[in-house]
C-alpha distance (Angstrom), angle and dihedral (degrees) to the residues before:
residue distance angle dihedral
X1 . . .
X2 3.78 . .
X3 3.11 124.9 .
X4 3.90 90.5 36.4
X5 3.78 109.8 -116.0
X6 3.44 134.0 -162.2
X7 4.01 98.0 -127.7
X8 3.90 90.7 -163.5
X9 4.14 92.5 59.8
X10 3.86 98.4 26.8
X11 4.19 86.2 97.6
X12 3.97 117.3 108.0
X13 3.26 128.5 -149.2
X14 4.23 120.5 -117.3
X15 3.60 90.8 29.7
X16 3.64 91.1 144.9
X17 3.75 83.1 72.9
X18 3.56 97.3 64.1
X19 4.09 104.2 15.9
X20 3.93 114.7 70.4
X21 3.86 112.3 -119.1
X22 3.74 96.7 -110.0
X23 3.48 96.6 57.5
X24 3.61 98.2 40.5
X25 3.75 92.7 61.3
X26 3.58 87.6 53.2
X27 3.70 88.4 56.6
X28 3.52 95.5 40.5
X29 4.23 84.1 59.3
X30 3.50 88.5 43.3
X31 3.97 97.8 55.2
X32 4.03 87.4 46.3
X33 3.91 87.1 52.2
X34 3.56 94.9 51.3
X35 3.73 89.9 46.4
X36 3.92 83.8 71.3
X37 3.81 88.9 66.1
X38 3.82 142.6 69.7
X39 3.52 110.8 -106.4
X40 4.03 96.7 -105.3
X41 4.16 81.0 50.3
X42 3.61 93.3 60.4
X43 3.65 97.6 40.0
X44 3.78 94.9 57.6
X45 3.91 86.8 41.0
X46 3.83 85.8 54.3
X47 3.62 102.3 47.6
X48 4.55 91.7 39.0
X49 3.40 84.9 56.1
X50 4.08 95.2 48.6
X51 3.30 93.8 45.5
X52 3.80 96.9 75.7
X53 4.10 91.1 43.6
X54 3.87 128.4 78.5
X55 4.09 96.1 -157.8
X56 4.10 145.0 4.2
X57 3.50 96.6 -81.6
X58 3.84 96.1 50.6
X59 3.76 88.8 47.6
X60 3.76 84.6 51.1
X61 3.86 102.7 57.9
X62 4.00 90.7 35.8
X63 3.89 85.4 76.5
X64 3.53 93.2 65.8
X65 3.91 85.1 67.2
């Protein structure tokens, strides 16, 4: 990913304001999950499951699978 990013501190604060509830839970799970995971880990978990997704909300639902 460029610019590099530090997954673990990317998060914003009031995101409810601007992030409907449904998909803020999933990203909620999604920051606990890659939590779990080195940082290199979650990077290459991030971008697999990306690749297969052409916007936010697609990435969303593909982590229910």
């Amino acid at each position: 990913i460029y610019p590099a990013i530090d997954i673990y501190k990317s998060g914003t604060r009031k995101e409810e304001l601007f992030v409907p509830d449904e998909e803020r839970e999933k990203v909620v799970l999604l920051r606990r999950y890659l939590t779990s995971m080195n940082p290199m880990e979650a990077v290459d978990f991030v971008l697999d499951k990306m690749k297969g997704t052409r916007n936010n909300r697609e990435f969303l639902i593909s982590m229910n699978q």
